[in-house]
C-alpha positions in Angstrom: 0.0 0.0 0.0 1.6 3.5 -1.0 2.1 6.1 1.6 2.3 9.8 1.2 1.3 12.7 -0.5 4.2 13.6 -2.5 3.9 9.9 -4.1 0.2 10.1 -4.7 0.8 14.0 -6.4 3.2 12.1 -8.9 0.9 9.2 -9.8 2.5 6.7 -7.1 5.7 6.7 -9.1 7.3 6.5 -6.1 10.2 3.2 -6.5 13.2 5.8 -7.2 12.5 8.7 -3.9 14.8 8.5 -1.1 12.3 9.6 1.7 10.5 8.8 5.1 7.9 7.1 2.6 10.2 5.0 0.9 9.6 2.5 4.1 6.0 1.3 2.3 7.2 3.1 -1.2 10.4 0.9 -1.5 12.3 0.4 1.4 16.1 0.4 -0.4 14.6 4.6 -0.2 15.4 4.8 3.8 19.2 4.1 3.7 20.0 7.4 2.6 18.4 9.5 5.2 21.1 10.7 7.5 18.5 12.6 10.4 15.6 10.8 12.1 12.4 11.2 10.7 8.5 10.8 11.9 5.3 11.1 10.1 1.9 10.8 9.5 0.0 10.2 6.5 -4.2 10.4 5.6 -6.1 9.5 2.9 -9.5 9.1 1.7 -10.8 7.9 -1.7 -13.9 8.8 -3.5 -15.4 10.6 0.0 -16.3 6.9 1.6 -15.3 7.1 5.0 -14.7 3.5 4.5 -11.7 3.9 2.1 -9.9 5.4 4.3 -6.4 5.1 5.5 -4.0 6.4 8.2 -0.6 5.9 8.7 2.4 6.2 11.0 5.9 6.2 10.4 9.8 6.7 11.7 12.9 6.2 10.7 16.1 5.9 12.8 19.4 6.2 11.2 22.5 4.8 12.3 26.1 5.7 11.0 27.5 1.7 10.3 24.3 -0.4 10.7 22.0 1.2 8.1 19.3 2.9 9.1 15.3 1.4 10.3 12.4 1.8 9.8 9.0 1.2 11.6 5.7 1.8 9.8 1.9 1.1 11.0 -1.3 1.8 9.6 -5.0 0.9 9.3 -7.7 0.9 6.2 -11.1 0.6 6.6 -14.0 0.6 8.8 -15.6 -1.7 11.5 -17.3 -4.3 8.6 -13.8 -4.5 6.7 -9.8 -3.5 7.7 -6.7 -4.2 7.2 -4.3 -2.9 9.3 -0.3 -3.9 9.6 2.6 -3.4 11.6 6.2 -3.0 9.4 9.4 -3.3 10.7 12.3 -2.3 7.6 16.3 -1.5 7.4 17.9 -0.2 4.2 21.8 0.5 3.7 23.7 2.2 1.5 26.6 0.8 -0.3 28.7 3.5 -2.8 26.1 4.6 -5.2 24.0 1.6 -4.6 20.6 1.8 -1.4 19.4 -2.0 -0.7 17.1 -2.8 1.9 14.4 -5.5 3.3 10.8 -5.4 4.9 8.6 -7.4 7.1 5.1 -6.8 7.3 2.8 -8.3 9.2 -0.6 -8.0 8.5 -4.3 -8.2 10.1 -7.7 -8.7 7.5 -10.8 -8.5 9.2 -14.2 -8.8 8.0 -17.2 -8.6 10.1 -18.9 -12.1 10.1 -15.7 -14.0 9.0 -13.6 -13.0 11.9 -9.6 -12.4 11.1 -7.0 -13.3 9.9 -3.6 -13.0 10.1 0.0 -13.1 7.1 3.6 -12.2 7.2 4.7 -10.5 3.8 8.5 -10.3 2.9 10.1 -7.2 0.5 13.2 -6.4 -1.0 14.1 -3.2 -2.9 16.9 -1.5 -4.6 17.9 1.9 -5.8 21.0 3.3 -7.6 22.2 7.0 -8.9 23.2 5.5 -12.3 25.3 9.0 -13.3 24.4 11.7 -11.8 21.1 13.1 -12.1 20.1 9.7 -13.5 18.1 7.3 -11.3 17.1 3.3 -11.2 14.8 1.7 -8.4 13.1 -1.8 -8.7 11.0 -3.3 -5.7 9.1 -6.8 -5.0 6.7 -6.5 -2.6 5.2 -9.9 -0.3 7.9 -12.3 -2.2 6.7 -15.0 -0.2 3.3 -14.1 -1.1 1.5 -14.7 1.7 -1.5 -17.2 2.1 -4.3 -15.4 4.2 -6.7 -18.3 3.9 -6.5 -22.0 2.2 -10.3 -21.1 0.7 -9.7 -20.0 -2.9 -6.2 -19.8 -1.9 -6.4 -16.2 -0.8 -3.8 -14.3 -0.5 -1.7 -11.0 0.0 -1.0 -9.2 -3.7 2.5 -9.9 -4.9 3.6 -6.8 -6.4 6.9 -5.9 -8.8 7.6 -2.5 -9.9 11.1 -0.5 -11.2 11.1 2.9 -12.7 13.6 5.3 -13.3 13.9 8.9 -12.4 16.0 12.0 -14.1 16.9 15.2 -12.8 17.9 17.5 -16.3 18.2 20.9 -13.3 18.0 21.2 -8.9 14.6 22.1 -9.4 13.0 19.6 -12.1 12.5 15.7 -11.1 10.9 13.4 -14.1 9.1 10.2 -12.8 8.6 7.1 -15.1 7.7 3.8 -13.2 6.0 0.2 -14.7 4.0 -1.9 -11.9 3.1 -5.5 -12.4 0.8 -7.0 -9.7 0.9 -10.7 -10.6 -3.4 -11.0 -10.9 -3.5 -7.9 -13.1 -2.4 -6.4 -16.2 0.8 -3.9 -15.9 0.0 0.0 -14.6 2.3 2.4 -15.8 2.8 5.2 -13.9 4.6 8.7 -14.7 4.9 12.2 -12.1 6.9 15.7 -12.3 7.5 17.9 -10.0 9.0 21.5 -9.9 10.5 23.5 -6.9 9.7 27.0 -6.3 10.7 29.5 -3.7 14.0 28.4 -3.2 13.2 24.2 -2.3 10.3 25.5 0.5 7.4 24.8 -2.3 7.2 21.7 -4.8 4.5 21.6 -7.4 3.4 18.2 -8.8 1.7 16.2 -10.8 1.4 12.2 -12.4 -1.0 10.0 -14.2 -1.6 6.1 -13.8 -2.7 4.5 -16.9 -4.3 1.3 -15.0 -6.9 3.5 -13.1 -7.1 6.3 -16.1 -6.2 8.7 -12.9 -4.6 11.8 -12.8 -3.1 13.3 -9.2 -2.0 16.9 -8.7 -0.3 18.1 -5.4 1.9 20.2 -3.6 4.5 20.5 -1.1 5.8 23.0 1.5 8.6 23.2 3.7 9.2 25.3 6.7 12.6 24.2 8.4 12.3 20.5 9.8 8.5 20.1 9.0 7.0 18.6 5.8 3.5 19.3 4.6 2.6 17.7 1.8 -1.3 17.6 -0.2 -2.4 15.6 -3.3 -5.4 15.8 -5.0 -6.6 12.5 -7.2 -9.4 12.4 -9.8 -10.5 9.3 -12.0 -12.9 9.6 -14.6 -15.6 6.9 -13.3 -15.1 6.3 -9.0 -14.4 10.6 -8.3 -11.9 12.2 -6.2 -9.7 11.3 -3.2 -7.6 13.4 -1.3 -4.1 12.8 0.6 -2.0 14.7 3.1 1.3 13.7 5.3 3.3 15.5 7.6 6.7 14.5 8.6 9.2 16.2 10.8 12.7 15.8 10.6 15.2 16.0 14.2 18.3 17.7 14.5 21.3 15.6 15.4 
């Protein structure tokens, strides 16, 4: 499940950022964070309370044993929810971020009781030349077996994308997904600075859902608010906002 505003303003073409969101985004992201970070992230799809999600975050960085992260968060309402606990380390290596993810997640369904699955990850990034981006991610590689009844299970989810940087102030986004029950989403995002790094405009498209996202970004010293706005042409609108602060050393 994507997290944060700035990835759902570029279309969830997200498997290149280094960020606090990279923990759900693609972990290998987290390793090059050099200050602790915390955050929190809502959304809400098509105004149904019920597709809603809320997230925590943190990330703790350490200066030889990468750095880790801890992620929680809950969709849903009191006749269906999912809600998981995440515990993920990425390290850096030269030009090169790897890093690994355990999720363990709770499906509950009013009637049918719960149930409980572990989901592995792995993810990479890598600064190609400079300015020039690569990120790949698999996501529940062990995928998971919620129940033996139609052999349900957690999605198993590959994506890699690649990201360029032509100026400081101008970042293109182009990203394939493949979930392994569905046909591949390609995914694409911009986004532009403006007042000197403290305001980010942005936008993305996902060809899967025909949706388009717009968003934007502010920064005021160690505290991150970011908004995205997301239309599709048949379900309506959702609407996304984190906030993430970032601690001194």
């Amino acid at each position: 499940m994507p997290a944060g505003a700035r990835a759902a303003a570029l279309g969830n073409a997200s498997v290149t950022l280094p960020d606090l969101w990279a923990l759900n985004n693609n972990v290998a992201g987290i390793a090059g964070l050099e200050k602790a970070q915390v955050g929190a992230y809502a959304e809400n799809r098509f105004g149904v309370r019920a597709f809603s999600t809320m997230a925590l975050q943190a990330i703790y960085p350490t200066a030889k044993y990468g750095n880790y992260g801890l992620s929680l968060s809950r969709f849903g309402d009191e006749l269906f929810s999912q809600q998981h606990v995440g515990l993920g380390i990425g390290h850096k290596l030269g030009q090169f971020s790897l890093g690994g993810k355990v999720d363990l997640w709770q499906v509950a369904a009013e009637g049918y009781g719960s149930r409980k699955a572990v989901a592995l990850s792995v993810g990479g990034q890598a600064e190609i030349v400079p300015g020039f981006f690569f990120g790949a991610y698999a996501y529940n590689i062990n995928q998971a077996k919620l129940t033996a009844f139609d052999d349900e299970r957690l999605p198993t989810i590959m994506k890699a994308g690649l990201g360029y940087r032509p100026y400081q102030k101008l970042l293109l986004l182009a990203e394939t997904e493949k979930h392994i029950d569905f046909p591949a989403n390609f995914k694409a995002g911009i986004e532009y600075q403006l007042l000197q790094e403290k305001l980010a405009l942005r936008s993305g498209f996902s060809t899967l859902t025909n949706r388009a996202t717009f968003g934007l970004g502010f920064r005021a010293r160690q505290l991150f608010a970011d908004y995205a706005f997301g239309s599709t042409t048949l379900l309506g609108q959702s609407h996304h906002l984190s906030l993430a602060y970032t601690f001194q050393k």
